[in-house]
N, C-alpha and C positions, 0 to 999 in steps of 0.2 A: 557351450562355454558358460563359465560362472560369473554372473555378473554381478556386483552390487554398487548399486547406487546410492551414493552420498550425500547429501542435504547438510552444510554443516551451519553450526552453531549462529544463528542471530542473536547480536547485541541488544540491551533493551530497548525498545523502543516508543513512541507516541502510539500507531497501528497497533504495536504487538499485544497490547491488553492483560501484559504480566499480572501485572499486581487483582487486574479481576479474576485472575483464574480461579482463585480460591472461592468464588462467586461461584462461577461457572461450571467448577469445578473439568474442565476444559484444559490442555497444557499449551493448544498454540492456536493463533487463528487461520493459519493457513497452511495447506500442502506444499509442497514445489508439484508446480503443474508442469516445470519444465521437466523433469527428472521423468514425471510420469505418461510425457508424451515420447521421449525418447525410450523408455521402456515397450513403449506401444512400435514403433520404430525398429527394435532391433528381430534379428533371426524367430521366429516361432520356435524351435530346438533347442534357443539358450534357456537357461533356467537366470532369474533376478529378483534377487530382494533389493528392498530398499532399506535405508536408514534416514531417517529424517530425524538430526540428532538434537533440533529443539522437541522431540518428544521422549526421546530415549538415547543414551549415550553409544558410541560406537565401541563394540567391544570385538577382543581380540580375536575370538572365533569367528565372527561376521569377516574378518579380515584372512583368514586359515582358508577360509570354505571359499575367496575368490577366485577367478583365476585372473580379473583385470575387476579397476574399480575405474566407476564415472564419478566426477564430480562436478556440482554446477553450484554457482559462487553468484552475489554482487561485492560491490566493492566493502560495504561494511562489514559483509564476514570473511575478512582477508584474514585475520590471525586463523581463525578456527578452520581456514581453505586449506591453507598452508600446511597446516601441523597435520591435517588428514593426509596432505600428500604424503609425507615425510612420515607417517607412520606407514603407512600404503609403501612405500617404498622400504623401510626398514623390513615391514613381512615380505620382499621380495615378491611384490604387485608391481605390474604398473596400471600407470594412471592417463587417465585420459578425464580432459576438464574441458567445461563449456558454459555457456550462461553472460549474465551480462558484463561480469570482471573482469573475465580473459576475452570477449572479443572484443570491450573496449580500451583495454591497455591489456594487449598480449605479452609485450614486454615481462609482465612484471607476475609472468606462469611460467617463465623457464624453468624452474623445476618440476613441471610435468614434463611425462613423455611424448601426448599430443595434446595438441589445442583444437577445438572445434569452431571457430571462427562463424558469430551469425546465428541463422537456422538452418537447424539439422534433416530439414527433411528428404535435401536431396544430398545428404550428406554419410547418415547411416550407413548405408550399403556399403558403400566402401569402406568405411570403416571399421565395419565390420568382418569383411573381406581380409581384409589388411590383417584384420588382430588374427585372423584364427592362421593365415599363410604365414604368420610370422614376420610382415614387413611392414609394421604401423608405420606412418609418415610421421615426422614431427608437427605436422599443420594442415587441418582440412578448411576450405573454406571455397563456399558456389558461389560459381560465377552470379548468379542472378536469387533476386527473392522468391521465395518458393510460394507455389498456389493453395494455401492455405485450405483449399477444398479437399487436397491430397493428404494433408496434415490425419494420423489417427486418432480413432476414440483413444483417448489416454486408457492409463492402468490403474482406473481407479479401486480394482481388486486388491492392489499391493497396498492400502489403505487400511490403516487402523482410524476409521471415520469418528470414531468415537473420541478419539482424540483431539478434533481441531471444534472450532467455532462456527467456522464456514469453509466450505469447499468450490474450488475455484472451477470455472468454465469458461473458455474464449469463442467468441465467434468470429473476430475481425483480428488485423493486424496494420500499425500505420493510422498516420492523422495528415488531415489536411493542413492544417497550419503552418507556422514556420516561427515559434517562440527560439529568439534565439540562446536563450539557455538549454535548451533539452535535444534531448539526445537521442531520442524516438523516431525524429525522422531524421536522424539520419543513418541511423542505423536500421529500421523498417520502413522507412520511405514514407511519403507522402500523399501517395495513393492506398486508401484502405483497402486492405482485401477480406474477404469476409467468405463462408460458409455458406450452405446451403438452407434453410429453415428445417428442413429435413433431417439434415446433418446434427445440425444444431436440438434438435428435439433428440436424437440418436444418443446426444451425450446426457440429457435431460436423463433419459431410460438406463445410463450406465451409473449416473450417479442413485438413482434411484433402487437399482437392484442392488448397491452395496448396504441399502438401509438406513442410512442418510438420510435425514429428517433436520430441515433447520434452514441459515441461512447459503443462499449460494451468490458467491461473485461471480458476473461477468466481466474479466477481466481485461477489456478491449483498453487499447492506451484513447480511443473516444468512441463510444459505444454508437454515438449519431455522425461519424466521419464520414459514412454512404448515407445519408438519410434516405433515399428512394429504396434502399435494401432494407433497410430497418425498418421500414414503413410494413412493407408485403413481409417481413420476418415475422411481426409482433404477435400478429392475427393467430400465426402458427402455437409460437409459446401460452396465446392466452388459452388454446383448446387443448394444449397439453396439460395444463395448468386444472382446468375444470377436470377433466378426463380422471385426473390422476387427486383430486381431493384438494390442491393446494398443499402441496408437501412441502413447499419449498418459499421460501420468503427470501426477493431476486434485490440484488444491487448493483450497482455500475459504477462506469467510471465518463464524465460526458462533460464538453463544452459549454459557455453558460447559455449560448444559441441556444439552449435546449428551451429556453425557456419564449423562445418565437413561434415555436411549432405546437399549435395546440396538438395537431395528428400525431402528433411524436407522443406527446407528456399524456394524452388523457390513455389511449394505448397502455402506456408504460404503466398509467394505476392499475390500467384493470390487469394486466397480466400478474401483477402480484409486486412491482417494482415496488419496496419499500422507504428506497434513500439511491440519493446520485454523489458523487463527488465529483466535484469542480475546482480548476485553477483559477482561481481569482486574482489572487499574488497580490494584488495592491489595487484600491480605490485610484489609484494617482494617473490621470491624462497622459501626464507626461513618462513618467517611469513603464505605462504600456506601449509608448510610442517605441522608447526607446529599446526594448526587448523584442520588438516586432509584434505582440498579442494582440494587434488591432481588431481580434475578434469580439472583445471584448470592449474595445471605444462605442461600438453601436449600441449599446443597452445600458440603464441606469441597473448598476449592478446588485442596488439592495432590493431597487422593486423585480428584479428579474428571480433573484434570493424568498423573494415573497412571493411570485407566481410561481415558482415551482413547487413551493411549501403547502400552499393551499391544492395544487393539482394533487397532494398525496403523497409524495416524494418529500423527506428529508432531506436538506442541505446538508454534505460535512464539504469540506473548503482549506483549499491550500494558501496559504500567502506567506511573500517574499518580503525579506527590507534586505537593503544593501545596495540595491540601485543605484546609480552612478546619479540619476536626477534625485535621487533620497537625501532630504538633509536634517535636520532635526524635529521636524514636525512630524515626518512620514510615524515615527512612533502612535504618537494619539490622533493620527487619521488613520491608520488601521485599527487601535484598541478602539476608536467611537464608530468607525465602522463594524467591526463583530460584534462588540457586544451591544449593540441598537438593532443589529439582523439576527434572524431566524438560524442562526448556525450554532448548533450544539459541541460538533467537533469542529474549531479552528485550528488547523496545522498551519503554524508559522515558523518560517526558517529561516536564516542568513543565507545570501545568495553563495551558491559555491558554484566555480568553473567545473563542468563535467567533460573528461575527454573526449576529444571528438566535435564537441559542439561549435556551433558559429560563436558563442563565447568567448571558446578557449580561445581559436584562433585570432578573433578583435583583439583580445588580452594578450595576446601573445607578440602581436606585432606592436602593441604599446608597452610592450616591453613591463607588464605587470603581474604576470605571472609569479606567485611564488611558492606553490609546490605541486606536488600530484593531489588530485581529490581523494579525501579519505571516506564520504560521508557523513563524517562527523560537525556535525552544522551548530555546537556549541561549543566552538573554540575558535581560536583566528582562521579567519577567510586563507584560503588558498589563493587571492590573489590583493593585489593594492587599490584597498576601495577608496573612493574622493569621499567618504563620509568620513572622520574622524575614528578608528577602528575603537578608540576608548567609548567615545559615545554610541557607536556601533552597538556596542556588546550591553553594554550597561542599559541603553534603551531597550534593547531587543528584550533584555530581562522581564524589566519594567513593562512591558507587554505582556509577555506570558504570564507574569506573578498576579495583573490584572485581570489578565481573561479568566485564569484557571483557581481564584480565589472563588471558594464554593457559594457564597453567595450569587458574586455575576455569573458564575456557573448556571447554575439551577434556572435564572434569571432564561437565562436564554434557551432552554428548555423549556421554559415554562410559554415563553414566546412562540415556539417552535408549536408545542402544542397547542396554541389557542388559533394556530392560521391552518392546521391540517386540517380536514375535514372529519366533521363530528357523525356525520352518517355511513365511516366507513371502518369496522371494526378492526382489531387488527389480527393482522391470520402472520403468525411467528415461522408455524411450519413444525417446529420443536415439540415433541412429546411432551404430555401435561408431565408427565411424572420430571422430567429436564426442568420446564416451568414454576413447578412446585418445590424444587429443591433448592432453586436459585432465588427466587422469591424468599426461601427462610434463612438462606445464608446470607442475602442481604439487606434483611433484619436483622438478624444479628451481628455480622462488620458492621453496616454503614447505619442502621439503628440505637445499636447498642453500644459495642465497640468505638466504632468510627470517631473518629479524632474530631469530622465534621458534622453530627448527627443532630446538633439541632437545627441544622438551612436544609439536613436531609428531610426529617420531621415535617419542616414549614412546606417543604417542596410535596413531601406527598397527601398533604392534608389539603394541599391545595389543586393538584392534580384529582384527587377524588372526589372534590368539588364541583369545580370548575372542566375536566373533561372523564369524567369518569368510563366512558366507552373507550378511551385512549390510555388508560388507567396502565394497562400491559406495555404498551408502548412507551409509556415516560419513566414506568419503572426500569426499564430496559435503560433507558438513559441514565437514569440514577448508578447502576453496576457499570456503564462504563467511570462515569465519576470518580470511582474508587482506584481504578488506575491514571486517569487523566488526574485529577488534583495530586495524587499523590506523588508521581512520578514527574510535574509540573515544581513542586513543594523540595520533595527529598532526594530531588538526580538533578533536575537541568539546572535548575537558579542555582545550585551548591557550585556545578559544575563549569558556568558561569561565572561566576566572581573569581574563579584560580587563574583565568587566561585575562582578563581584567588588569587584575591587581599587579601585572607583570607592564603593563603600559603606559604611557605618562598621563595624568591625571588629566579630565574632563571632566566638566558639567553639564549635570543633562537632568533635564526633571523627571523621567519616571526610574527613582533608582530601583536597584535589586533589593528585595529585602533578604534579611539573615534567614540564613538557611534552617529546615526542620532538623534536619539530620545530617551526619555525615556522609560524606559523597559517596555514593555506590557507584561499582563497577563500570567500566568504558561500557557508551551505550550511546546510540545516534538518535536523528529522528530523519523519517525518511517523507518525502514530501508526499505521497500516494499510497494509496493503500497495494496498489496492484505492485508496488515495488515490492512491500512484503510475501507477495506471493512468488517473486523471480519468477514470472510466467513464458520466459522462453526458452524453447523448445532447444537448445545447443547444447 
């Protein structure tokens, strides 16, 4: 049977690194890892292409040559899910969808034919069963979460690698926590399950024979949620790592604990970890109480921000405003928290209800519910926040127009590199000739060109100073700059004052400023990077 897999369209985003591509010269930063573990998944006798249509558009013959199409979704690329079905159906396909859209508001995929509910691994078979007898169900969905050790080497052959930025790998699935906004555990539970070391070097070897050179995610929703597994893992990765040259420059996704366990972080430098991502959400005692992240009460969060900076690992960092205990101050005790800490990328977002979550349901029974989640986290809340929603928005602005103005930009790179370690070079992974090409193209945008080239200028005159063995590493920082400010500048702030200017006036001291340009197109920001990968397997 003919298969093809769908990948549709992501909106712009903070992760997605649009505007550096032309750096990078790169079109996206990540694969769906889910699309290519369910490839790995299905019959050996099917034949399957993929389309991942942030890298190339789906065209009509890819749609002629199926005989069933997969698609896998989050909720921000609902427009672009949608129209794939409905063309999928127009060529007299069907369609069978899965990912994290339709199994956390199934509702709203009735126009597929089946829905894949969850993880696919005990799930395939029969589905596959189904398609070729001619009796597909309208609804698959296991009983129980699947052993992650079962889970296949994806298909990372059906990869045009040269395409993305970084390519994704999972060893785990699940976190122990219980943040009551997200929606990870409770749709992957609370016990992580993780891979074998073995295993996990297995997929090392598959990314590697596609020729793949550069960064790789490990896409765990908390890469230290077994720490006793992680611990006896790391040992593995670091000798695959030497073995193999250092091909590969490793990132995660992890709790700020990470930063209590030397065993854990000195590990993680030597394997090649370059940078971690953390939910930080907010400096505020109280607003963590109130979400349940109590993980986070037990550490001073900027010196924990600065221990893991110095162990080698860059910070990038999630944080929330919208909190029910948020009131007018929460603004400039987030902006003097990031920008006085080591964190180059700060992802900040308005709180949104995610289906399913303990959230939803606290909101739901107070009756504050007011729509479905879209994603879209610069616009009015999906539900009734105790913060004034005028001052809401217009602070949140005033945060980001602060963070991402390129001075305090550079600023906090420039931080970032003075507490790394000056005795540890930086190993990219990337072919010089990638290196070399991105290097002159950004001198030329962010040098020449660039709107902001004189704080670029200051920034690497002073990087070549001041850590000139980190010299590749902060230039590195600089090219994301070129999508961060700009996409800070001429999409969110713009987009921002339209949902504003529709509510009864408020006072609040960090206003928006006037926008660079006209609004470009619908585009979110997504709190994780691992969400940009939609990394699961349905």
């Amino acid at each position: 049977m003919k298969t093809l897999l769908v990948y549709p369209i992501f909106p712009k985003t903070y992760w997605g690194m649009e505007y550096s591509n032309r750096l990078t010269g790169k079109r996206a930063l990540l694969p769906p890892l889910g699309l290519l573990t369910v490839a790995a998944l299905l019959p050996k006798d099917w034949s399957v292409r993929l389309v991942d249509m942030n890298i190339a558009p789906l065209d009509d013959d890819a749609l002629a040559w199926a005989d069933v199409v997969f698609v896998s979704a989050m909720q921000v690329q609902g427009a672009s899910y949608h129209a794939v079905i409905a063309r999928a159906h127009a060529a007299g396909k069907r369609v069978v969808v899965g990912g994290p859209y339709p199994t956390t508001d199934p509702e709203r995929s009735a126009d597929a034919d089946a829905i894949v509910i969850g993880e696919s691994e005990d799930l395939v078979t029969q589905l596959a069963n189904d398609l070729e007898a001619g009796t597909l169900a309208p609804r698959y969905e296991a009983p129980e979460r699947p052993d992650v050790a079962r889970s296949p080497i994806p298909r990372y052959d059906l990869l045009d690698v040269d395409a993305y930025i970084s390519i994704g790998l999972q060893w785990s699935r699940g976190c122990p926590f219980n943040c009551e906004f997200c929606d990870i555990i409770e749709v992957f539970g609370r016990v992580p399950r993780t891979k074998s070391p073995e295993r996990l070097n297995a997929e090392l070897d598959a990314i590697y024979a596609t020729g793949f050179r550069g960064a790789v995610f490990i896409v765990d929703d908390n890469f230290i949620g077994n720490k006793n597994a992680v611990k006896k893992m790391l040992p593995h990765i670091e000798s695959w790592m030497i073995a193999h040259k250092r091909p590969f420059d490793l990132y995660t996704e992890a709790s700020l604990d990470l930063a209590s366990h030397d065993d854990i972080l000195a590990p993680m430098a030597a394997c090649g970890f370059s940078a971690v991502f953390i939910g930080i959400e907010t400096p505020s005692r109280e607003s963590l109480i109130e979400t349940q992240k109590r993980q986070n009460l037990h550490l001073d969060p900027r010196a924990a921000v600065e221990k893991i900076t110095r162990a080698g690992l860059e910070v990038m960092a999630g944080f929330i405003v919208g909190f029910d205990h948020d009131d007018e101050s929460c603004f400039e005790l987030q902006r003097e928290f990031i920008q006085g800490s080591p964190i180059v990328l700060a992802m900040v977002g308005i709180l949104s209800v995610l289906p399913g979550t303990q959230l939803e349901r606290r909101m739901t029974k107070e009756g504050r519910m007011r729509s479905l989640a879209t994603g879209n986290q610069f616009g009015r809340t999906n539900f009734e926040t105790r913060l004034d929603e005028n001052v809401l928005l217009k602070g949140y602005g005033g945060v980001l127009a602060q963070l991402y103005e390129p001075k305090n930009f550079f600023a906090r790179c420039l931080r970032t590199l003075k507490l790394l370690p000056k005795n540890r070079l930086a190993v990219t992974g990337y072919p010089v000739w990638f290196a070399a090409k991105t290097f002159l193209r950004g001198i030329l945008y962010l040098g020449i060109l660039g709107k902001f080239r004189a704080e670029f200028w200051k920034y690497i005159f002073k990087i070549a100073w001041h850590a000139p063995r980190l010299f590749v590493r902060g230039f590195a920082m600089a090219v994301t700059s070129e999508h961060l400010i700009r996409y800070t500048m001429e999409d969110v702030l713009p987009a921002l004052r339209a949902p504003a200017e529709i509510l009864a006036p408020a006072s609040v001291s960090a206003p928006v400023p006037a926008p660079v340009s006209a609004p470009a197109p619908a585009f979110v920001r997504l709190s994780t990077p691992r969400e940009v990968a939609a990394i699961r397997p349905s």
